[in-house]
N, C-alpha and C positions, 0 to 999 in steps of 0.2 A: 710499702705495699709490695713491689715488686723482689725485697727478702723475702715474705712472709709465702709467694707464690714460689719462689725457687725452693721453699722449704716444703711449702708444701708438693711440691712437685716428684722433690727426691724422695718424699715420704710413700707416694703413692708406687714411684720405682721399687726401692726396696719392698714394698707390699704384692705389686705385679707383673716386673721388670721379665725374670724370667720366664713365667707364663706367657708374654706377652710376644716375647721373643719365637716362640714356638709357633707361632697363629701365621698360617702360611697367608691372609688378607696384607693383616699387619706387615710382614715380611718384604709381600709385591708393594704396597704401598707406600714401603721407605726405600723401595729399589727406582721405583718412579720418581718419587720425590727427587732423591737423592740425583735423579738425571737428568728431572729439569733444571735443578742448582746449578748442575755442571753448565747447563747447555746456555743458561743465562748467562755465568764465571765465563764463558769463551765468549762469547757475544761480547762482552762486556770487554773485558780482555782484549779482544781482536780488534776495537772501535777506539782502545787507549782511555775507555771512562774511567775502568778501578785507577789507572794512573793519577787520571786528572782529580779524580775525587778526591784522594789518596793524599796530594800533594793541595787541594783546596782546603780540606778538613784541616789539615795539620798547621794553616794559617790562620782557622776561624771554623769557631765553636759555631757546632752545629749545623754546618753547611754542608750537600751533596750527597747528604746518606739518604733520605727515603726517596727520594724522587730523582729527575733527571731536570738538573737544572736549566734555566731559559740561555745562559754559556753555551753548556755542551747542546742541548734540543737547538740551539741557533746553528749550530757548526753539522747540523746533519741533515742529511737530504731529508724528504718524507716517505722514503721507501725504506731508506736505515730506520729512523723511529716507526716506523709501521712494524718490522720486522723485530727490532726490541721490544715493543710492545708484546706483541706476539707471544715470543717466548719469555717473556715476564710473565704476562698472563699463564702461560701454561704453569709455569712455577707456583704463581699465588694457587690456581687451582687445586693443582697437586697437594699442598701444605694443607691447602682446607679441605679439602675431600680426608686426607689423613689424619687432620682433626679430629672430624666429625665420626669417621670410624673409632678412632683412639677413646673419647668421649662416651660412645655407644656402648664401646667394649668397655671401658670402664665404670659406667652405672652398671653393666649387665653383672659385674663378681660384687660391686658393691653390692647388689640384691641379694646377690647369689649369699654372701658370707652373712647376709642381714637374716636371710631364711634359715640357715647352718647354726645360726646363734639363739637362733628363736626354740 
């Protein structure tokens, strides 16, 4: 399933990649994105989790990657996990707000090339 979505995903690139690029929405939206990643990557970084994760994973499938395990959330105050939280959230937001435009824009030339062919 998740081949069938990376295929389709490239497809839709090559299809709107470059227009897409141009869309100054698009543009700010992956500049935000792209800032809350960082601002999590140093949070995260700076507290020694990508380490710890990093070094858990590589003992045991499947451990440490979507969440913040009850290890590391034990080993941290509640103003560090308030704060992580924080800017995780702003992350998640970010990625879904940019979805939801990407999405938008992309039914809108789907219409558009559906009315062009009509």
């Amino acid at each position: 399933m998740i081949k069938q979505e990376i295929k389709e995903a490239r497809a839709l690139y090559s299809m709107f990649g470059d227009s897409l690029k141009g869309e100054r929405e698009f543009a700010e939206g992956m500049q935000k994105y792209e800032g809350a990643i960082s601002e999590t990557y140093a949070q995260m970084a700076g507290r020694g989790i990508t380490q710890a994760c990093s070094i858990c994973s590589s003992k045991q499938a499947g451990c440490c990657v979507n969440y913040l395990c009850p290890n590391l959330a034990a080993s941290m105050g509640e103003d560090e996990k308030r704060k992580l939280l924080s800017i995780s959230g702003k992350e998640l937001l970010c990625g879904w707000d940019l979805e939801k435009s990407l999405r938008s824009w992309l039914a809108s030339r789907v219409i558009e090339q559906v009315n062009m062919s009509a």
